[in-house]
PDB file of N, CA, C and O in Angstrom:
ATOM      1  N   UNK A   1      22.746  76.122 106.607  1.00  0.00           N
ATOM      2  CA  UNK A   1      21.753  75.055 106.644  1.00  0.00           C
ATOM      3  C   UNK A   1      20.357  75.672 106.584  1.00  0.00           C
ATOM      4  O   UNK A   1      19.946  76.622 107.249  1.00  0.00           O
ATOM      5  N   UNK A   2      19.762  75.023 105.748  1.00  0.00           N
ATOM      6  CA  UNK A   2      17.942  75.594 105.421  1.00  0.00           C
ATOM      7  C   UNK A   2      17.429  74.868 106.301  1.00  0.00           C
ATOM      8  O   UNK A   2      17.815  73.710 106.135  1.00  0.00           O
ATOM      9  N   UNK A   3      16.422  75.019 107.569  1.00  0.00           N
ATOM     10  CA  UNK A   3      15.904  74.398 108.236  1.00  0.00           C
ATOM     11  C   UNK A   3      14.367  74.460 107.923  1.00  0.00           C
ATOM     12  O   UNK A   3      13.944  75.531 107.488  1.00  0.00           O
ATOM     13  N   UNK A   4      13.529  73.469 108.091  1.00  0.00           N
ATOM     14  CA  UNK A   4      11.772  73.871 108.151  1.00  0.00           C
ATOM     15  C   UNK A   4      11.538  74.229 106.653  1.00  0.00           C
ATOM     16  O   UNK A   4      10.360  74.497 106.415  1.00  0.00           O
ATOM     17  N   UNK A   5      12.528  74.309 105.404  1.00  0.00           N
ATOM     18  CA  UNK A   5      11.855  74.414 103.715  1.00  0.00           C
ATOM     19  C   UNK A   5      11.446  73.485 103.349  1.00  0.00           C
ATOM     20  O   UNK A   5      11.908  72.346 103.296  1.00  0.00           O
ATOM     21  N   UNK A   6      10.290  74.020 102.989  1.00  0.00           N
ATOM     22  CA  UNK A   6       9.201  72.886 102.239  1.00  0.00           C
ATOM     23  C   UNK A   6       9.202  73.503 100.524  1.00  0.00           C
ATOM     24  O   UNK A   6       8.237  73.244  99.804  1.00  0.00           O
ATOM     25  N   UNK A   7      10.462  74.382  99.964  1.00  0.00           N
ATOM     26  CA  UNK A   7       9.975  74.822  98.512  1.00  0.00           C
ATOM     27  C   UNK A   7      10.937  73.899  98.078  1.00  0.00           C
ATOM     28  O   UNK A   7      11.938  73.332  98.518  1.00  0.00           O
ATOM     29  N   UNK A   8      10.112  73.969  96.818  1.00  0.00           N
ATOM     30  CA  UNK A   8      11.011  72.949  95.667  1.00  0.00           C
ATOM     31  C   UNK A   8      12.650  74.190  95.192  1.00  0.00           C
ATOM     32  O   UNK A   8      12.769  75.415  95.163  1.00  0.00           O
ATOM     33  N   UNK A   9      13.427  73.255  94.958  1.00  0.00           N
ATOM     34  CA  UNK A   9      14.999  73.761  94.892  1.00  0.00           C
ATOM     35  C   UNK A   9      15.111  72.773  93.688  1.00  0.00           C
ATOM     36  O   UNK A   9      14.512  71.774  93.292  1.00  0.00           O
ATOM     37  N   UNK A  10      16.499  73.777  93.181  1.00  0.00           N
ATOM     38  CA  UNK A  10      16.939  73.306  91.957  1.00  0.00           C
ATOM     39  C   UNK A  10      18.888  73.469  92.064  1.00  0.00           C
ATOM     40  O   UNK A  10      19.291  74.630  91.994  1.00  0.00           O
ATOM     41  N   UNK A  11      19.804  72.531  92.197  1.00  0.00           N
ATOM     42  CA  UNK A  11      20.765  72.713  92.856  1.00  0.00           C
ATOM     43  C   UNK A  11      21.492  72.429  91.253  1.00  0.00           C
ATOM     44  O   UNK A  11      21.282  71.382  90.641  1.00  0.00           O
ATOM     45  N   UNK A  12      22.336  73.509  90.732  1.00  0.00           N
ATOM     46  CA  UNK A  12      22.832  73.404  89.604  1.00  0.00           C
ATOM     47  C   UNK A  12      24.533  73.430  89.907  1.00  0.00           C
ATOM     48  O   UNK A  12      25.257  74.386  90.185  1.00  0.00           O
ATOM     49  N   UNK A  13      24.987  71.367  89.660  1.00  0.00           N
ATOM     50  CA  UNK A  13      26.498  71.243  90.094  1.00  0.00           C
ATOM     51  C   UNK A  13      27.095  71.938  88.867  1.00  0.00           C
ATOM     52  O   UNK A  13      27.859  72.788  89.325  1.00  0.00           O
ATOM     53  N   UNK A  14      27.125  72.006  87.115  1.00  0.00           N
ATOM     54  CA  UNK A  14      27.944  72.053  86.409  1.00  0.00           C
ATOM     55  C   UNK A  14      27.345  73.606  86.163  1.00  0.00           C
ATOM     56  O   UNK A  14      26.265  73.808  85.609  1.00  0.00           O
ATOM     57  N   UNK A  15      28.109  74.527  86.600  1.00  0.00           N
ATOM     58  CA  UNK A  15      27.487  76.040  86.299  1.00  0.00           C
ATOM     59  C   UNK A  15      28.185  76.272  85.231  1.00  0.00           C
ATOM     60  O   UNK A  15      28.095  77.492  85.094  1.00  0.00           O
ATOM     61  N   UNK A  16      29.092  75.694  84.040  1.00  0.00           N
ATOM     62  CA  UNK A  16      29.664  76.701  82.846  1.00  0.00           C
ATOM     63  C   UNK A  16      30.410  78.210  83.475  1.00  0.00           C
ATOM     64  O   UNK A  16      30.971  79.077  82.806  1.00  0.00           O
ATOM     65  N   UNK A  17      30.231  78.182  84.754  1.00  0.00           N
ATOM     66  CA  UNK A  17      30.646  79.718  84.844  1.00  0.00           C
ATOM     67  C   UNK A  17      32.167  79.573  85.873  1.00  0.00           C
ATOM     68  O   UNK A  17      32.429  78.905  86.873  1.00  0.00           O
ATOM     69  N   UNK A  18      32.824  80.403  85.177  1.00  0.00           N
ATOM     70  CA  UNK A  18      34.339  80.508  86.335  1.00  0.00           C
ATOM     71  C   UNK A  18      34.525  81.115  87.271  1.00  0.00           C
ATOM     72  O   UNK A  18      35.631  81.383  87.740  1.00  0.00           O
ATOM     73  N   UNK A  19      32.941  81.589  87.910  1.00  0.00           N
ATOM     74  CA  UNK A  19      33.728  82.405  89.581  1.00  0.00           C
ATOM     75  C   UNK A  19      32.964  81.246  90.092  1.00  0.00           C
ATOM     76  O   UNK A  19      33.515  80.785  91.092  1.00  0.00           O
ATOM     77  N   UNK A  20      31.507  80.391  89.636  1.00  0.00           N
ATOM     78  CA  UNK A  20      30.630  79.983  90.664  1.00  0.00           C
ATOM     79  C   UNK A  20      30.353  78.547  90.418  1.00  0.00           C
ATOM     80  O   UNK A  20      29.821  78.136  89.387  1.00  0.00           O
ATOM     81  N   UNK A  21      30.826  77.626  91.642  1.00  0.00           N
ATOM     82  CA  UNK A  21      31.064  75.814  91.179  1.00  0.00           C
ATOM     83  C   UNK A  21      29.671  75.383  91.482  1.00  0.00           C
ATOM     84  O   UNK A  21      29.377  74.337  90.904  1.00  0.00           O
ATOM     85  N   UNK A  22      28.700  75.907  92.248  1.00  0.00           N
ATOM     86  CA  UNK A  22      27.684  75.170  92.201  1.00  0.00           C
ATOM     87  C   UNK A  22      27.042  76.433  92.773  1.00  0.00           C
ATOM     88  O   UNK A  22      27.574  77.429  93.264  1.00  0.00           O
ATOM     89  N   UNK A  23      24.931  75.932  92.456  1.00  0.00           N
ATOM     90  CA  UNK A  23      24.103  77.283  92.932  1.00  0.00           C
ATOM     91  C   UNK A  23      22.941  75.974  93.430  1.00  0.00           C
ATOM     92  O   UNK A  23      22.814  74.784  93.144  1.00  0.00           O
ATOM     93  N   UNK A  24      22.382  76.730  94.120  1.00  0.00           N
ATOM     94  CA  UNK A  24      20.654  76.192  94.680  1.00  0.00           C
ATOM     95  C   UNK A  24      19.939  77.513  94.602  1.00  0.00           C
ATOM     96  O   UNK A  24      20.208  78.467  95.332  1.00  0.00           O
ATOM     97  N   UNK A  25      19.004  77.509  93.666  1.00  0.00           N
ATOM     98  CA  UNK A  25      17.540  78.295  93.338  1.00  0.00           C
ATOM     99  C   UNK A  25      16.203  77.493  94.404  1.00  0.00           C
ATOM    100  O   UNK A  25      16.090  76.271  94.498  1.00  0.00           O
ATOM    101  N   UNK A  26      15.672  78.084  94.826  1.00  0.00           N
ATOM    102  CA  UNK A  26      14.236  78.102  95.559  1.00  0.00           C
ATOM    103  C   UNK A  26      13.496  78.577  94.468  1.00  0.00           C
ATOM    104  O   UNK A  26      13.697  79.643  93.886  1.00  0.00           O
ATOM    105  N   UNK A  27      12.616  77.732  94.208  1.00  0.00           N
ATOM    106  CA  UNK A  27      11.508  77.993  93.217  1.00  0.00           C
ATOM    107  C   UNK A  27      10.167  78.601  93.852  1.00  0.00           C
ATOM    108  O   UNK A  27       9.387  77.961  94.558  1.00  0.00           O
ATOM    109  N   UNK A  28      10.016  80.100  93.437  1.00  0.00           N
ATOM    110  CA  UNK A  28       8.524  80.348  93.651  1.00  0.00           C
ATOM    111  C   UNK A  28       7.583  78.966  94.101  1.00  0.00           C
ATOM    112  O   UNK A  28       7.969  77.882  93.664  1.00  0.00           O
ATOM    113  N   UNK A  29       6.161  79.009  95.108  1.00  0.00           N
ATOM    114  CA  UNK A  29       5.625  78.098  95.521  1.00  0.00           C
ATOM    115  C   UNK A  29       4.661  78.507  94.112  1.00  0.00           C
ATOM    116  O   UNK A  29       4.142  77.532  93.568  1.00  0.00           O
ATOM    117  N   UNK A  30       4.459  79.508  93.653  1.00  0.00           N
ATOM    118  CA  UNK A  30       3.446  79.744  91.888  1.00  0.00           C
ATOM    119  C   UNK A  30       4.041  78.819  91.137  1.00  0.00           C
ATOM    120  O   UNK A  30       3.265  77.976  90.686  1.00  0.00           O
ATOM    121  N   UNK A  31       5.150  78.701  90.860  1.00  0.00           N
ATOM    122  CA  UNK A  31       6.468  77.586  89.814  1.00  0.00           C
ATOM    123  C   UNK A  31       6.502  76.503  89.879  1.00  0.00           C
ATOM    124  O   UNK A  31       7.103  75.721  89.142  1.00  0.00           O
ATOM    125  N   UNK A  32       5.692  76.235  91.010  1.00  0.00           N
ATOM    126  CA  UNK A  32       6.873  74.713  91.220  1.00  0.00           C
ATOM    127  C   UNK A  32       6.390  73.570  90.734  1.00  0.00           C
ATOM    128  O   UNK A  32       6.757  72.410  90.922  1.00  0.00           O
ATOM    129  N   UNK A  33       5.158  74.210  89.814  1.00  0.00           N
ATOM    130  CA  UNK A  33       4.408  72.606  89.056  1.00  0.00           C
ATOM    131  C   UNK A  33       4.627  73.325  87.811  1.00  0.00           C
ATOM    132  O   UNK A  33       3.734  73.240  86.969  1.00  0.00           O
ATOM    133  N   UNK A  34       5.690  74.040  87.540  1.00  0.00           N
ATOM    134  CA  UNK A  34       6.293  74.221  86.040  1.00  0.00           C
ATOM    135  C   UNK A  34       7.130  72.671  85.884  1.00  0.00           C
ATOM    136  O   UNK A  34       7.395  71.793  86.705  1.00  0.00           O
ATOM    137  N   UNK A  35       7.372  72.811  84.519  1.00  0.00           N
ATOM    138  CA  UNK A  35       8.018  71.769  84.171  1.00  0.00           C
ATOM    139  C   UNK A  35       9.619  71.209  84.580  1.00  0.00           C
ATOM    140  O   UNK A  35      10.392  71.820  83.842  1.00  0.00           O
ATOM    141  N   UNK A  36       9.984  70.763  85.011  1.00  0.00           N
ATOM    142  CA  UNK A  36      11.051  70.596  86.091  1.00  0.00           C
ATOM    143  C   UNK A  36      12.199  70.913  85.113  1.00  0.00           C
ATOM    144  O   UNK A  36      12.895  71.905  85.333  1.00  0.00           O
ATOM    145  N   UNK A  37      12.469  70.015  83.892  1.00  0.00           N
ATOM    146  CA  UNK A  37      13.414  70.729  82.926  1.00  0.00           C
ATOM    147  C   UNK A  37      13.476  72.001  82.432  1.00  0.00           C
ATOM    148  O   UNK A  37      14.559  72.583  82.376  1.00  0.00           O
ATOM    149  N   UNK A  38      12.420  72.534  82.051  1.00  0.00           N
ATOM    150  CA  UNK A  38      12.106  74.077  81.760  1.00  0.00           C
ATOM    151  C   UNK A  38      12.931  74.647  83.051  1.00  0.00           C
ATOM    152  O   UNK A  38      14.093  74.997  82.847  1.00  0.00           O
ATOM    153  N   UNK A  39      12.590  74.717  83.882  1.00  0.00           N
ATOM    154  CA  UNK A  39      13.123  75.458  85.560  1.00  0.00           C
ATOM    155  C   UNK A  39      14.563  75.315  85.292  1.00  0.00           C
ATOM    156  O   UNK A  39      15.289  76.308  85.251  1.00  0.00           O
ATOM    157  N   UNK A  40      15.080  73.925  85.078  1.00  0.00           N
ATOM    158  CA  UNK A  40      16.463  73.474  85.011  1.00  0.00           C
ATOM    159  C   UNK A  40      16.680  73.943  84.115  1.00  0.00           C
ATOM    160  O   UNK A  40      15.877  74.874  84.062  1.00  0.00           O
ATOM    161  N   UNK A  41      17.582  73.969  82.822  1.00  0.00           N
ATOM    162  CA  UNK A  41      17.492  75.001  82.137  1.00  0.00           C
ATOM    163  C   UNK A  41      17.829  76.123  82.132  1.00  0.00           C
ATOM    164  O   UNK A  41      19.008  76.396  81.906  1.00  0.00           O
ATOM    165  N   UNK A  42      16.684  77.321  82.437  1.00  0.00           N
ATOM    166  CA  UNK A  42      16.552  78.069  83.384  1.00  0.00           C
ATOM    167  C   UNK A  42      17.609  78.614  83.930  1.00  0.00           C
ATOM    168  O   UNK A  42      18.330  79.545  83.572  1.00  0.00           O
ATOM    169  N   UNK A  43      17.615  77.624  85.228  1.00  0.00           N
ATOM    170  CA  UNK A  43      18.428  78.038  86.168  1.00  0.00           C
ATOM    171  C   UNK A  43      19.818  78.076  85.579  1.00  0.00           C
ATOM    172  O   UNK A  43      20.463  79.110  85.756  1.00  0.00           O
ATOM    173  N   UNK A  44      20.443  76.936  84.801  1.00  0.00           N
ATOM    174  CA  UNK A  44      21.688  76.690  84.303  1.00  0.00           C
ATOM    175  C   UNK A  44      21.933  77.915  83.575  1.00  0.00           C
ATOM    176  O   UNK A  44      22.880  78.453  84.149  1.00  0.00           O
ATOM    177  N   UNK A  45      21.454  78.823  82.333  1.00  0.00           N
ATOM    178  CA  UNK A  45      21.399  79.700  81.329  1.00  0.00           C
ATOM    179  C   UNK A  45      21.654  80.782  82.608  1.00  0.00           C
ATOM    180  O   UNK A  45      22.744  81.343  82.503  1.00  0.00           O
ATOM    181  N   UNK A  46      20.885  81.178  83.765  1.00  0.00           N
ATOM    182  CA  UNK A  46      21.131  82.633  84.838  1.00  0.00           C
ATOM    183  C   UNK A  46      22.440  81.694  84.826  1.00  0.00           C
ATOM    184  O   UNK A  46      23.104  81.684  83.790  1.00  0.00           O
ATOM    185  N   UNK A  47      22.844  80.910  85.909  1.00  0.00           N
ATOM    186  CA  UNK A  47      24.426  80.723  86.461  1.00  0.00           C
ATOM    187  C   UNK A  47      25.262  81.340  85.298  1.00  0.00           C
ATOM    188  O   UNK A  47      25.928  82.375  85.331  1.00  0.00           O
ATOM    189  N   UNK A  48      25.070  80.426  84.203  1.00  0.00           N
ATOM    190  CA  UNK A  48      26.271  80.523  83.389  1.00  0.00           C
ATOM    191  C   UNK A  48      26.382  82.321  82.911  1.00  0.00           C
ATOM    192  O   UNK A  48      27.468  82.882  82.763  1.00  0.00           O
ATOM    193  N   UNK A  49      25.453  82.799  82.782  1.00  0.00           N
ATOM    194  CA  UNK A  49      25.333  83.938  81.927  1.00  0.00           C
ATOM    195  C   UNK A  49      25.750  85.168  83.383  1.00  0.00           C
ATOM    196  O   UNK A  49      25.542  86.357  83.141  1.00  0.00           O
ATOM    197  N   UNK A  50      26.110  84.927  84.287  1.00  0.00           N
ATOM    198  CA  UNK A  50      26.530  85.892  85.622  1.00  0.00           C
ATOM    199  C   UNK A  50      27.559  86.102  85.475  1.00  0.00           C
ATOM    200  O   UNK A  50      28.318  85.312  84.912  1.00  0.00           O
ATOM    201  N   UNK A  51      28.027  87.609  86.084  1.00  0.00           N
ATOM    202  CA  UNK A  51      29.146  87.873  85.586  1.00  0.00           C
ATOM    203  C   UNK A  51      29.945  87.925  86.627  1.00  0.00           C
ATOM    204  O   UNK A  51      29.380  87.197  87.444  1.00  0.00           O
ATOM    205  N   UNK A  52      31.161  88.435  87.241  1.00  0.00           N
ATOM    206  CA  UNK A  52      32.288  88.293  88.297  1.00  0.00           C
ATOM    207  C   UNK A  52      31.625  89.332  89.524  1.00  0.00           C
ATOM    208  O   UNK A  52      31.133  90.415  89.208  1.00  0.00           O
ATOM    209  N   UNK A  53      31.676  88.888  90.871  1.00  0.00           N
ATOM    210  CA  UNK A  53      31.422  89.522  91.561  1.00  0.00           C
ATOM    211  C   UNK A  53      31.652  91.505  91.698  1.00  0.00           C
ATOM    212  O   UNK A  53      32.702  92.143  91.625  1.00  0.00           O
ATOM    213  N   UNK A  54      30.663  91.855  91.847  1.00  0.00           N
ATOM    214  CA  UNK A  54      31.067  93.332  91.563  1.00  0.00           C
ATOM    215  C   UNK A  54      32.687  93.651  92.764  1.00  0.00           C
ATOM    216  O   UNK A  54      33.205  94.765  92.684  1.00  0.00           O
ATOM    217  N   UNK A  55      33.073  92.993  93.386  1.00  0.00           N
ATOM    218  CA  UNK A  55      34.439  93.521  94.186  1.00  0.00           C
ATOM    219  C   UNK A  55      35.457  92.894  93.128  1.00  0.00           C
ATOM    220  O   UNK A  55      36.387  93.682  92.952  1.00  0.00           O
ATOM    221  N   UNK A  56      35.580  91.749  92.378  1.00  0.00           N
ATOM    222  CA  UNK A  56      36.227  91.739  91.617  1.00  0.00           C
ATOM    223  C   UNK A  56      36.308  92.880  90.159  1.00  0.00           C
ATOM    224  O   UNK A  56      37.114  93.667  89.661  1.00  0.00           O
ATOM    225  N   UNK A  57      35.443  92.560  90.001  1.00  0.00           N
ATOM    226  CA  UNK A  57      35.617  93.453  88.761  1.00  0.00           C
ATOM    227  C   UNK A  57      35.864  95.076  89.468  1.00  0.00           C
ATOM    228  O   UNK A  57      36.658  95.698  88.762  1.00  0.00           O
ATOM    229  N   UNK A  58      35.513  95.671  90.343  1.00  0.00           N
ATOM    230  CA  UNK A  58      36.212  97.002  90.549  1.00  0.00           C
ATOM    231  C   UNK A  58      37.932  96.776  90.979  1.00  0.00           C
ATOM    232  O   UNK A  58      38.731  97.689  91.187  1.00  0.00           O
ATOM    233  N   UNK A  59      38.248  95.128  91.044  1.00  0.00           N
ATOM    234  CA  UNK A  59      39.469  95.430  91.468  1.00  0.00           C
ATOM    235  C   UNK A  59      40.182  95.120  89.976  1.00  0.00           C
ATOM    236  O   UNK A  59      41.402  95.136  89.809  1.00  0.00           O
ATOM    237  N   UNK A  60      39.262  94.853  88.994  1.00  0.00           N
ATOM    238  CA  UNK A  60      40.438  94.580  87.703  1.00  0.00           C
ATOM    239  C   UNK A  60      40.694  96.073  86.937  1.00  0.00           C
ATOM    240  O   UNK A  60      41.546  96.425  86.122  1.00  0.00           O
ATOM    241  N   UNK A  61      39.479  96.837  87.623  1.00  0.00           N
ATOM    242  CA  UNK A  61      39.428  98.305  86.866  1.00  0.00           C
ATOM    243  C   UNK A  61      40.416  99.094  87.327  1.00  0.00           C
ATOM    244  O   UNK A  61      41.094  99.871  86.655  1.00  0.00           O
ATOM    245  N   UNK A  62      40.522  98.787  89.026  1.00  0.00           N
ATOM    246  CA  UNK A  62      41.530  99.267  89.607  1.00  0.00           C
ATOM    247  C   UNK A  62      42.910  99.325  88.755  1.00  0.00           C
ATOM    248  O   UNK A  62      43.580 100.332  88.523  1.00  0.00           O
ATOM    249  N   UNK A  63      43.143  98.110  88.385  1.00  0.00           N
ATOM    250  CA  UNK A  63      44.236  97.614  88.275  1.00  0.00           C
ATOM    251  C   UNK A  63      44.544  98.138  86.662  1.00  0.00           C
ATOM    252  O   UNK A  63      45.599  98.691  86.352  1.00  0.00           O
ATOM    253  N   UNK A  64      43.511  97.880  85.769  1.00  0.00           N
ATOM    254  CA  UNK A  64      43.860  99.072  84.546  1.00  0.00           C
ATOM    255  C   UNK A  64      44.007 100.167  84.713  1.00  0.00           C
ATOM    256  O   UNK A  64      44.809 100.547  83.860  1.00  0.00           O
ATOM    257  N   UNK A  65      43.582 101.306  85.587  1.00  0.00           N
ATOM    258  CA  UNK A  65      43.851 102.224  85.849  1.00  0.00           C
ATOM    259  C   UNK A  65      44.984 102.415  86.465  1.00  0.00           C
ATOM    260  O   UNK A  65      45.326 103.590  86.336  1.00  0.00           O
ATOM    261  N   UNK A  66      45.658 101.852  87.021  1.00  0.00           N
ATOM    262  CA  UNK A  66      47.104 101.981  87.470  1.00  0.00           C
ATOM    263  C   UNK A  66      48.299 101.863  86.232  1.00  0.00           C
ATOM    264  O   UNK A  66      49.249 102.559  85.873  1.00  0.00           O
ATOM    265  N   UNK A  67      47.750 100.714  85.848  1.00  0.00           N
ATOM    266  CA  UNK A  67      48.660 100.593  84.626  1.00  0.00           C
ATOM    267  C   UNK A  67      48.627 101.509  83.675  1.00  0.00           C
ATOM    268  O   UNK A  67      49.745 101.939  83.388  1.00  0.00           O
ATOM    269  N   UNK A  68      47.535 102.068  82.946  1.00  0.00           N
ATOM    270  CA  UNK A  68      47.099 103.279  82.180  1.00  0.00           C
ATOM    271  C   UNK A  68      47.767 104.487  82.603  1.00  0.00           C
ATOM    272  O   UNK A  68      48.082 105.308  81.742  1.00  0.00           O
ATOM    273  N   UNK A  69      48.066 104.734  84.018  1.00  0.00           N
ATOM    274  CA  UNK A  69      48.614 106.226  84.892  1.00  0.00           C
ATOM    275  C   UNK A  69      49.911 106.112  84.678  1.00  0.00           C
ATOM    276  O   UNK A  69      50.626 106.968  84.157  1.00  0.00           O
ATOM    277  N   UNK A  70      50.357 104.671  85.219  1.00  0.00           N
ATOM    278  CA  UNK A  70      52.083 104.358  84.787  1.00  0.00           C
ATOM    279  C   UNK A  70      52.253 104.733  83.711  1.00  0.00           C
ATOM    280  O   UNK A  70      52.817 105.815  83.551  1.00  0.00           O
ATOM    281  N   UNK A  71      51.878 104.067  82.746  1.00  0.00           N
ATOM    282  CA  UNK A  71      52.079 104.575  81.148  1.00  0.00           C
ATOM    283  C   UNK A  71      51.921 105.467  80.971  1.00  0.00           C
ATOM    284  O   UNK A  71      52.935 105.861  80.396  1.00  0.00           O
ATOM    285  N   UNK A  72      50.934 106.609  81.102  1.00  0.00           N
ATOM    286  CA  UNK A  72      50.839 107.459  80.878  1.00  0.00           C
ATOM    287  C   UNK A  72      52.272 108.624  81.390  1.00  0.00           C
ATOM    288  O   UNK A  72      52.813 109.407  80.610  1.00  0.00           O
ATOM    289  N   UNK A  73      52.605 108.466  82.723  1.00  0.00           N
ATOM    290  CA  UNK A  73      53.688 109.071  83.190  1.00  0.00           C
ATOM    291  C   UNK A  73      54.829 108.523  82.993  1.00  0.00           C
ATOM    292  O   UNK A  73      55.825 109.105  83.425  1.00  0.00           O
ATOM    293  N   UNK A  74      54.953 107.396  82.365  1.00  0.00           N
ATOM    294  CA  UNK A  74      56.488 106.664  81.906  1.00  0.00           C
ATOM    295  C   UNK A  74      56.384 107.611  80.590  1.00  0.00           C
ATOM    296  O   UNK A  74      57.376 108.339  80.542  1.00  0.00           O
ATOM    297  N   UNK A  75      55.575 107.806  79.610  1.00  0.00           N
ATOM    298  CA  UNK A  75      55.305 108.275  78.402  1.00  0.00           C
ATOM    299  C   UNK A  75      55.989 109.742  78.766  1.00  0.00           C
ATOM    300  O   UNK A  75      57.020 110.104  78.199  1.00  0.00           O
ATOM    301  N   UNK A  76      55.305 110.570  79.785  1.00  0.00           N
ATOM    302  CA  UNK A  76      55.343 112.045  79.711  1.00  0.00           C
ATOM    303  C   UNK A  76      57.218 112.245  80.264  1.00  0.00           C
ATOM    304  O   UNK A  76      57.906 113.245  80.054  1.00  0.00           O
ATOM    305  N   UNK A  77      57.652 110.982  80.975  1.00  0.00           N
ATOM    306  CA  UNK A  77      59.350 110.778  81.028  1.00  0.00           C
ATOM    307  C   UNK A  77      60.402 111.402  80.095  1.00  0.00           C
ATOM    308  O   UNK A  77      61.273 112.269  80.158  1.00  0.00           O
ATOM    309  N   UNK A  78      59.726 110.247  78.896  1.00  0.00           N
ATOM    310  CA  UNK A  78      60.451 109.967  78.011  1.00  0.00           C
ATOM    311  C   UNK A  78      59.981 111.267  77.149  1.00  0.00           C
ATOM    312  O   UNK A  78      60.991 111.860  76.770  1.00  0.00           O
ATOM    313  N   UNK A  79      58.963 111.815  76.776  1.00  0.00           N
ATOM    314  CA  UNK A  79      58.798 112.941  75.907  1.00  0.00           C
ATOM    315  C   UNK A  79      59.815 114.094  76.397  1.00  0.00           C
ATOM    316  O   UNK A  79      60.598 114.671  75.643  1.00  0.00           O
ATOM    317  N   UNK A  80      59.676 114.342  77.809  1.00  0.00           N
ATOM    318  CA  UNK A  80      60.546 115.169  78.718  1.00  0.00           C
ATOM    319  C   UNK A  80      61.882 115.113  78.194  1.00  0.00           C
ATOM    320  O   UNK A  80      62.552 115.982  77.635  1.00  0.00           O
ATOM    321  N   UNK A  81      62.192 113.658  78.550  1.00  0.00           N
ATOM    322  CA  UNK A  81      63.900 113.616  78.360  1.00  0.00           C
ATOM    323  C   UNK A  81      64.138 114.042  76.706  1.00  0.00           C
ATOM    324  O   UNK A  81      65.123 114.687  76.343  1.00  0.00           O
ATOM    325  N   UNK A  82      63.091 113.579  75.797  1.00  0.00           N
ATOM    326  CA  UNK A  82      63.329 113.795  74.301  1.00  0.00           C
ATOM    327  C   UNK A  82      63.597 114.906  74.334  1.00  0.00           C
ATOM    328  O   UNK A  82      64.778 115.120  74.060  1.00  0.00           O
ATOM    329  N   UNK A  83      62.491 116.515  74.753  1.00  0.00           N
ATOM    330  CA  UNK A  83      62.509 117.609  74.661  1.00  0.00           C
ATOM    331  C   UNK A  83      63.747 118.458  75.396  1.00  0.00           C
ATOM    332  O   UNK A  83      64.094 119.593  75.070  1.00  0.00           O
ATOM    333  N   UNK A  84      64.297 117.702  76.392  1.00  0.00           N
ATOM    334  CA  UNK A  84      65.576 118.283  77.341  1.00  0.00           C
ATOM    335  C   UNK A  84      66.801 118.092  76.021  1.00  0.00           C
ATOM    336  O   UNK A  84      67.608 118.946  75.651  1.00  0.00           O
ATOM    337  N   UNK A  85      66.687 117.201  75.682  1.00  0.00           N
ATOM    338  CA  UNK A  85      68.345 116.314  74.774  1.00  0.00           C
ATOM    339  C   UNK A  85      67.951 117.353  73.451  1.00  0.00           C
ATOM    340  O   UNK A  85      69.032 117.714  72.984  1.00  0.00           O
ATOM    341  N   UNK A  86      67.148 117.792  72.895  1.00  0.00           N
ATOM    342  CA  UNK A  86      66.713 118.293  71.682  1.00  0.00           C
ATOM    343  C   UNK A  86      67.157 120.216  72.344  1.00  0.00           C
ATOM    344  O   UNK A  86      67.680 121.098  71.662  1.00  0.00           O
ATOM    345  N   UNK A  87      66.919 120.271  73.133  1.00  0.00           N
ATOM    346  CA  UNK A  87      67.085 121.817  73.692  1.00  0.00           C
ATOM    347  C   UNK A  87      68.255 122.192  74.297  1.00  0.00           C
ATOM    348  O   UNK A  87      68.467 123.391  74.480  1.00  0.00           O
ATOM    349  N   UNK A  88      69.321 121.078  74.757  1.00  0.00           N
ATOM    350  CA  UNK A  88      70.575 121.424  74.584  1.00  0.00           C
ATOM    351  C   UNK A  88      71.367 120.867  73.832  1.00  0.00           C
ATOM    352  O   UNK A  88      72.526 121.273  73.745  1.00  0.00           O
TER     353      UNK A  88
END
C-alpha cells in the first residue's frame, strides 16, 4: 500500500508481456504535465518489451546446460561402445 503519494501513476492492466499481468509507473513530478497518452504508451512499449526475471532465465540456462552435458556424455557412451565392438 502507497500511503501520503501525491505523484501522478500510470497503472498498465493489459501488459502484452507473459511473466507480468499488470504494472504501476510513478511519473517524475518534471512529467507529469506530459501528455497523458504519450506517458501511456510509454509505459505499455517498457512492460511489453521486458524480459523474464533474471532467476528465471538463469534457471532455463541451467537447464540447457544439463541437457547439453547429458548429451554430450550419452554421445561419448556410445562412441566408447562403437570403439570397444570395433577392437574386439
Amino acid at each position: 500500500m502507497i500511503k501520503g503519494i501525491s505523484h501522478s501513476m500510470i497503472e498498465v492492466n493489459e501488459t502484452e508481456n507473459d511473466y507480468y499481468e499488470r504494472a504501476i509507473l510513478i511519473i517524475r513530478p518534471e512529467y507529469a504535465s506530459a501528455q497523458r497518452a504519450v506517458l501511456e504508451d510509454e509505459a505499455r512499449r517498457l512492460i511489453r518489451d521486458m524480459d523474464a526475471p533474471s532467476a528465471m532465465r538463469s534457471g532455463r540456462r541451467r537447464l540447457r546446460n544439463i541437457l547439453v552435458a547429458s548429451s554430450l556424455v550419452g554421445l561419448g557412451a556410445l562412441l566408447g561402445g562403437l570403439l570397444t565392438s570395433m577392437a574386439g
